[in-house]
Backbone bond lengths (Angstrom), bond angles and torsions (degrees), N, CA, C in turn:
res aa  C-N    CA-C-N  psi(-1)  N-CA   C-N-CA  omega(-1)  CA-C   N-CA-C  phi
1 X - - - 1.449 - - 1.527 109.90 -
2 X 1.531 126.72 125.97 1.248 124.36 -171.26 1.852 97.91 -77.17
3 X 1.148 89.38 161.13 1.929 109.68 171.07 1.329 109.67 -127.51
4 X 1.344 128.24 -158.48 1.461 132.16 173.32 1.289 114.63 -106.83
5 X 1.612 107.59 14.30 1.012 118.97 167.61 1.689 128.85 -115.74
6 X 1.379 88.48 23.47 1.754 101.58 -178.05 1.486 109.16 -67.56
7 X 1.012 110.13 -34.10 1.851 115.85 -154.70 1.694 80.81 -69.99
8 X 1.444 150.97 -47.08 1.151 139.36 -168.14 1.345 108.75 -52.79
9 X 1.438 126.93 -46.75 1.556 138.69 -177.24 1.408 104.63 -46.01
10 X 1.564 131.80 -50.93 1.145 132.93 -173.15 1.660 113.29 -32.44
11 X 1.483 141.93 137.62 0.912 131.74 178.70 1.786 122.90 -83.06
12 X 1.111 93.96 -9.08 1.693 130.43 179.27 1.405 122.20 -98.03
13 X 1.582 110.60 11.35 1.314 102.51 -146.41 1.424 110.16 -96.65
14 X 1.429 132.07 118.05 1.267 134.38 175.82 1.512 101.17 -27.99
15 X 1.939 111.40 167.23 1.088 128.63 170.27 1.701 102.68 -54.11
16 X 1.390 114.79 167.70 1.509 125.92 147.26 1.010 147.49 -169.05
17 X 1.113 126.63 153.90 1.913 121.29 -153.31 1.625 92.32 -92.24
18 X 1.198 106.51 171.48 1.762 118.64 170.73 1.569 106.53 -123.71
19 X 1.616 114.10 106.96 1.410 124.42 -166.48 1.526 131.55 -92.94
20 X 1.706 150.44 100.88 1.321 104.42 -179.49 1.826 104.20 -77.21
21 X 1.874 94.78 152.23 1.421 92.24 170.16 1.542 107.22 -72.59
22 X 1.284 117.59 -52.70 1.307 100.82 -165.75 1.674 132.38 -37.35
23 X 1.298 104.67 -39.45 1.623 108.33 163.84 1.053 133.24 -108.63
24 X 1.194 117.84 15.50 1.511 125.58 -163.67 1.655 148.27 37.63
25 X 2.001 84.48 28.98 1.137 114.08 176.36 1.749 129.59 -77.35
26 X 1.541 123.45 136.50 1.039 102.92 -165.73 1.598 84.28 -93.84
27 X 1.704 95.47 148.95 1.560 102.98 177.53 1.354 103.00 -73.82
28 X 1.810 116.83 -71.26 1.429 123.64 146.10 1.210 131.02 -135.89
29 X 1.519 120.58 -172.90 1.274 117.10 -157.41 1.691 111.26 -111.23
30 X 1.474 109.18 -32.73 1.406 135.20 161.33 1.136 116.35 -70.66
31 X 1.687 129.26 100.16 2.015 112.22 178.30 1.836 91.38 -107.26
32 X 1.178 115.63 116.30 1.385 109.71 136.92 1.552 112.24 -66.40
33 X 1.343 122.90 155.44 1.200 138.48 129.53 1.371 133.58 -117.19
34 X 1.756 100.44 167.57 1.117 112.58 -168.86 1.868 103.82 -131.85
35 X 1.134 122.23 90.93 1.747 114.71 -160.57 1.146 103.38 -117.17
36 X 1.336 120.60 -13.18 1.970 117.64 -171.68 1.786 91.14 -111.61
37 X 1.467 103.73 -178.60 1.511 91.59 -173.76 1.300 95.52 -109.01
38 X 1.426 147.29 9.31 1.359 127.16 148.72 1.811 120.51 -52.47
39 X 1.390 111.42 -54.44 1.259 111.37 161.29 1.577 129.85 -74.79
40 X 0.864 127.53 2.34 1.092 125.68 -172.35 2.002 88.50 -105.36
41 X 1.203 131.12 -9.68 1.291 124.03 -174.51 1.378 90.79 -80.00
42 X 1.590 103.71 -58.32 1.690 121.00 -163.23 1.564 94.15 -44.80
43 X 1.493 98.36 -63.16 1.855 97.77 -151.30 1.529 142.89 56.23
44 X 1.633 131.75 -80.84 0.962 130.55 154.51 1.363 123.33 -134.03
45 X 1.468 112.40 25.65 1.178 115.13 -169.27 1.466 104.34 -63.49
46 X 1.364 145.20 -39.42 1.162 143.54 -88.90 1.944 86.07 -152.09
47 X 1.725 98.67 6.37 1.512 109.30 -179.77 1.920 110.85 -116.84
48 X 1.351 114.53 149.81 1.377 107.24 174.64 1.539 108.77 -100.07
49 X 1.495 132.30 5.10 1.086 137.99 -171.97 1.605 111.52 170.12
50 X 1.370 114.85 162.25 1.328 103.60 173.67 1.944 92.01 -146.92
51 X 1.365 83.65 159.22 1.533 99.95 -154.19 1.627 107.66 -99.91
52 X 1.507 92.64 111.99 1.352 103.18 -179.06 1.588 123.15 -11.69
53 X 0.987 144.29 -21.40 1.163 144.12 -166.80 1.331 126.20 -94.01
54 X 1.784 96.29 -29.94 1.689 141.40 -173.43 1.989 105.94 -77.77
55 X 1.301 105.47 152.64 1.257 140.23 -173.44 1.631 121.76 -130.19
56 X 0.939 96.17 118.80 2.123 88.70 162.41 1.229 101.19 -118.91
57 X 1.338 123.82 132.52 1.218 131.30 -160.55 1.970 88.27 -121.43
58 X 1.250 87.12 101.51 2.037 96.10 159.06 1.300 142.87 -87.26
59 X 1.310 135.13 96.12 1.180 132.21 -145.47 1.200 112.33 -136.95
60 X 1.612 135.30 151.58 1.588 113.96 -46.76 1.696 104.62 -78.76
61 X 1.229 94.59 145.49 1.635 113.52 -164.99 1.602 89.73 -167.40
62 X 1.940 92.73 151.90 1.218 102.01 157.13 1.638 109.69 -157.88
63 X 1.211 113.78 43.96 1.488 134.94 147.13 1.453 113.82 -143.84
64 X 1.425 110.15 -177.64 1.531 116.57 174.86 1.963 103.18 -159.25
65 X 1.389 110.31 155.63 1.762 106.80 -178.01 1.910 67.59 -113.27
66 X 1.305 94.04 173.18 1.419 132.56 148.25 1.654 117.11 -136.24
67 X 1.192 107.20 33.51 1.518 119.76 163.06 1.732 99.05 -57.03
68 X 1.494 120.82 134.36 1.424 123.27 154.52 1.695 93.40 74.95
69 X 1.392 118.86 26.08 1.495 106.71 165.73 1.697 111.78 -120.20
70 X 1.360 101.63 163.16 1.670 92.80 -148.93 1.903 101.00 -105.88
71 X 1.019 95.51 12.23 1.897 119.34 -178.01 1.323 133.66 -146.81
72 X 0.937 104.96 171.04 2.051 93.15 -177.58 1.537 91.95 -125.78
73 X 1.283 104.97 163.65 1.631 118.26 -155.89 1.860 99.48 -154.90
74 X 1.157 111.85 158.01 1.384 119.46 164.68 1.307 130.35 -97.07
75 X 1.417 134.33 122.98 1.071 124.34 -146.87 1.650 86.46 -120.63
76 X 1.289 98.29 147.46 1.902 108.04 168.18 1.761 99.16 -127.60
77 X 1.508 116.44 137.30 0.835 119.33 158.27 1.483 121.00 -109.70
78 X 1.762 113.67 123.42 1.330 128.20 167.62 1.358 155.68 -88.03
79 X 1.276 132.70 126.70 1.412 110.15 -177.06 1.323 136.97 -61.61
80 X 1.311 124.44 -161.08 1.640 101.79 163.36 1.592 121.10 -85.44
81 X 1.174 97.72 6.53 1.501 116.00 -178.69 1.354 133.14 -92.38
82 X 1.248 84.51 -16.68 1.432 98.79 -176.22 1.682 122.22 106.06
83 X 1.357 93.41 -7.70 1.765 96.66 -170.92 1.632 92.58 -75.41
84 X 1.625 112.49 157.79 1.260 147.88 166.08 1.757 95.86 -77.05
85 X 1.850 124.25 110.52 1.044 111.71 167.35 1.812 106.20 -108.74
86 X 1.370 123.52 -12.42 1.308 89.65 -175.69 1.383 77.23 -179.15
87 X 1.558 117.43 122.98 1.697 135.41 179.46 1.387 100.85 -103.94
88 X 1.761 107.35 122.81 1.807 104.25 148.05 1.240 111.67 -103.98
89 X 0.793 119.43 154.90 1.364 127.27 -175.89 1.811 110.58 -130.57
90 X 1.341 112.27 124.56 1.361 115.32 177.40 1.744 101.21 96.54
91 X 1.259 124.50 39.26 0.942 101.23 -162.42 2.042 108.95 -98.49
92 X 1.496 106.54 127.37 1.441 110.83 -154.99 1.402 93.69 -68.11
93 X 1.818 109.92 175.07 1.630 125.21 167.13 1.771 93.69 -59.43
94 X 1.360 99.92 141.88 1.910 102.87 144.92 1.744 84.39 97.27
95 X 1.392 149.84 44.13 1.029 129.59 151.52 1.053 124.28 -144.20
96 X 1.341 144.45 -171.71 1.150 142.82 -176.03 1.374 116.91 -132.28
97 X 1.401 121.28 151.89 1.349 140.76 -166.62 1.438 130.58 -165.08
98 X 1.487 102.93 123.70 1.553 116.43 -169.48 1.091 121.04 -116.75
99 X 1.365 142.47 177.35 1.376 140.56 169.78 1.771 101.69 -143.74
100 X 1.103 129.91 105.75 2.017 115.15 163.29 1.506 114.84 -39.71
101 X 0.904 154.18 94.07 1.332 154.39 89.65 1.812 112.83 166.56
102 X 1.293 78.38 34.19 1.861 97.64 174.91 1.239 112.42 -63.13
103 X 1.502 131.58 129.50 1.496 131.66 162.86 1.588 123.60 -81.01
104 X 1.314 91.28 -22.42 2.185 103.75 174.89 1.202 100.77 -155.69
105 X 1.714 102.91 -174.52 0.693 110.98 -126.45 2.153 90.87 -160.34
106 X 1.295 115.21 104.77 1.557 101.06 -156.66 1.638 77.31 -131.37
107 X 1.751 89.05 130.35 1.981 96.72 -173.18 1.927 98.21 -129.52
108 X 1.358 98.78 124.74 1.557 110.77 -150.40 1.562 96.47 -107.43
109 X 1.035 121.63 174.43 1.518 119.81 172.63 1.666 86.44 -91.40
110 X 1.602 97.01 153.81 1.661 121.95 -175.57 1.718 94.43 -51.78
111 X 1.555 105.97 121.19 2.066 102.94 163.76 1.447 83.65 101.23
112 X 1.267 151.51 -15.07 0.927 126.35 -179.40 1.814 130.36 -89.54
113 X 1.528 96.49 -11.48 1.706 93.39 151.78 1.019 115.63 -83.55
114 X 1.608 148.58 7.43 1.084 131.55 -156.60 1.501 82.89 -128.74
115 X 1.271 139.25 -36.73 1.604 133.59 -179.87 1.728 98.82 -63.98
116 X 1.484 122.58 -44.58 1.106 121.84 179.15 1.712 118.45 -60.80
117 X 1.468 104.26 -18.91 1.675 105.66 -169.09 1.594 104.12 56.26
118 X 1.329 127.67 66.27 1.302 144.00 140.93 0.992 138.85 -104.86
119 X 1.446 122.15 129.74 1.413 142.39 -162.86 1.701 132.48 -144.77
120 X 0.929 127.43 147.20 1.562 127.72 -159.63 1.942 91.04 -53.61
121 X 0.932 83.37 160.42 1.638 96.78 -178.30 1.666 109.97 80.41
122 X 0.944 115.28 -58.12 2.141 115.06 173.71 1.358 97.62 -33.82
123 X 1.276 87.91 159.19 1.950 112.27 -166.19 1.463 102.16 -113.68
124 X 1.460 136.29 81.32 1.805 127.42 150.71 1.780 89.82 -28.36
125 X 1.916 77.59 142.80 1.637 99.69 145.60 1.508 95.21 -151.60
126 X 1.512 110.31 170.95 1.134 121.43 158.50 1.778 126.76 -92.85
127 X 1.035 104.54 148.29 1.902 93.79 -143.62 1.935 80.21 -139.35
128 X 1.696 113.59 112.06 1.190 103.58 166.20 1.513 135.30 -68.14
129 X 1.206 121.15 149.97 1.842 117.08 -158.90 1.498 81.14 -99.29
């Protein structure tokens, strides 16, 4: 079943930003992903920060720990659609976080949903750079 996150799968696939439409804000410009479940275990453990600009894109998931992480980050949870269902923001090392019927899972550096002006209901897209 495609998502709005198909165009990443492509093996060819140009760079790409992560967009809300509603404002035409770029969330970021850097996406890691995480789509198989070796990476998607790792995720960001294995980082001391991630750079405002940067994304980890979790897929399909609809929680995340930050057990053993050395920062707090903002997490958006997404549908398969792309809609924004439910942003934490600030979220410390050592906890846990879910969303009901989230397909991913987009983990931002701390301030970065709030520089983006994102909120449940806004629509991600992927927007080529």
């Amino acid at each position: 079943m495609k998502s709005f996150l198909s165009p990443l799968l492509k093996s060819n696939a140009p760079p790409f930003a992560l967009t809300n439409t509603r404002n035409n804000k770029i969330v970021a410009q850097t996406l890691l992903t995480a789509f198989d479940s070796a990476s998607r275990r790792k995720g960001l453990l294995d980082h001391d920060s991630l750079p405002d600009e940067s994304a980890m894109i979790i897929a399909p998931t609809s929680a995340i720990h930050t057990f053993a992480m050395r920062f707090a980050i903002d997490v958006m949870f997404v549908s398969r659609d792309g809609r924004v269902l439910q942003v934490r923001r600030h979220v410390k090392p050592r906890r846990l976080a879910a969303a009901w019927r989230a397909f991913a899972v987009v983990e931002l550096a701390a301030g970065a949903a709030e520089r983006s002006d994102t909120h449940p209901g806004d629509q991600l897209q992927l927007t080529p750079l």
